[in-house]
C-alpha positions as CSV (number, residue, x, y, z in Angstrom):
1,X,0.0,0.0,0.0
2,X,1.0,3.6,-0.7
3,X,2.2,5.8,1.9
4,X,0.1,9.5,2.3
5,X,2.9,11.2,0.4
6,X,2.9,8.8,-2.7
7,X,1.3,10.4,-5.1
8,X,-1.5,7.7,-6.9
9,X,-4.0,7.3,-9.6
10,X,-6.8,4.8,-9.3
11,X,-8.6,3.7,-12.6
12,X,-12.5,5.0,-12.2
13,X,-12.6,3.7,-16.3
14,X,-15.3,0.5,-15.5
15,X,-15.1,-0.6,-19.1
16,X,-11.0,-0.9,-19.0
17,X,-11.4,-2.4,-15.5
18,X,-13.8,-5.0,-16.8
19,X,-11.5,-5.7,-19.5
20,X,-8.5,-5.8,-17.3
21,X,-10.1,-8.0,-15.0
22,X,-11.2,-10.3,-17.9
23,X,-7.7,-10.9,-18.8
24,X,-6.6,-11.4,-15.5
25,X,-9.0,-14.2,-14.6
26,X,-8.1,-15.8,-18.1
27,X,-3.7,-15.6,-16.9
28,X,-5.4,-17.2,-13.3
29,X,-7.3,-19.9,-15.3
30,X,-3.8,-20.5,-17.6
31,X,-1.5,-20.9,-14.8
32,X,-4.0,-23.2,-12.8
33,X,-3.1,-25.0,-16.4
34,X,0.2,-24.9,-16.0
35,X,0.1,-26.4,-12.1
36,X,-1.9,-29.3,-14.1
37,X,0.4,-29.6,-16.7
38,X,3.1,-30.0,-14.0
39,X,1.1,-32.4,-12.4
40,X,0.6,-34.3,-15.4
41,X,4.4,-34.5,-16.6
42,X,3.6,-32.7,-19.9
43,X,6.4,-32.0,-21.8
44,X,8.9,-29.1,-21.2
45,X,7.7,-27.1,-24.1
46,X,4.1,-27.6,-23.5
47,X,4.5,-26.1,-20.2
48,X,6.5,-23.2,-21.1
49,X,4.3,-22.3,-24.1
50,X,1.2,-22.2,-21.8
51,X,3.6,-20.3,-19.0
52,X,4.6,-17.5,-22.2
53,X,0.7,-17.1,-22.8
54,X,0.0,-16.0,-18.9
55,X,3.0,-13.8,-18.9
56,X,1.9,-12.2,-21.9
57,X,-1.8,-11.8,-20.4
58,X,-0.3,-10.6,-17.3
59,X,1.8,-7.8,-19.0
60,X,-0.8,-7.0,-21.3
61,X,-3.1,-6.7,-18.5
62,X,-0.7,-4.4,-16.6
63,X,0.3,-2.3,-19.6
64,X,-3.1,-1.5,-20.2
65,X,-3.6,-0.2,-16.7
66,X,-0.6,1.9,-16.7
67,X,-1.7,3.2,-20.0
68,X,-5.1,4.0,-18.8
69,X,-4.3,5.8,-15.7
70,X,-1.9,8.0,-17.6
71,X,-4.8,9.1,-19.7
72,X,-7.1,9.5,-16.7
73,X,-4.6,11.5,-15.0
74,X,-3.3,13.9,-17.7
75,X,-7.6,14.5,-18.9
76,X,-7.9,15.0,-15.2
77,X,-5.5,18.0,-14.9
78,X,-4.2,16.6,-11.2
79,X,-2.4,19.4,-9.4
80,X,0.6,16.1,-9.1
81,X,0.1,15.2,-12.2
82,X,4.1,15.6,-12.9
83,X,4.3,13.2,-9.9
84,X,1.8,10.6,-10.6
85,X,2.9,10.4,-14.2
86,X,6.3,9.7,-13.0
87,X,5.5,7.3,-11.2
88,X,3.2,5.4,-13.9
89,X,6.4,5.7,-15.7
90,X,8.5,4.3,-13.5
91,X,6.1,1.4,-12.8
92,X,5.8,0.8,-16.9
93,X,9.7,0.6,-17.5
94,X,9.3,-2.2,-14.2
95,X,7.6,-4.4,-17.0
96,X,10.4,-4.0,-19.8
């Protein structure tokens, strides 16, 4: 959790958090695969394809919230704007 000073943005877009949510519950559902897969002894490559699709719905998920927020926040005009962009920023170069 943030600290008082951090500055933040919450997503109030319902639609993007639908979708977001959507393709989160999708990367849960793969990786419970993946645990089954394991569990199974399916080959090495099986496993690591389905493991590539739930980092990809992961990232995707997380890129889209980061990209989302910036856009709330600069239509928004914060007074930290500056600040809470930064820090999107700094949180969308933690994905690279």
């Amino acid at each position: 959790m943030a600290d008082a000073k951090s500055p933040t943005h919450i997503l109030q877009n319902e639609e993007t958090l639908a979708a977001i949510m959507v393709r989160v519950k999708r990367a849960q559902g793969q990786l419970g695969g993946v645990v089954r897969m394991l569990e199974e002894g399916r080959s090495c490559d099986e496993i690591v394809t389905q493991m590539s699709a739930v980092s990809k719905a992961v990232h995707t998920a997380a890129f889209t919230l980061i990209s989302a927020s910036l856009e709330e926040c600069i239509i928004e005009g914060r007074s930290d704007q500056k600040a809470v962009s930064e820090k999107l920023q700094k949180l969308f170069l933690s994905l690279a």
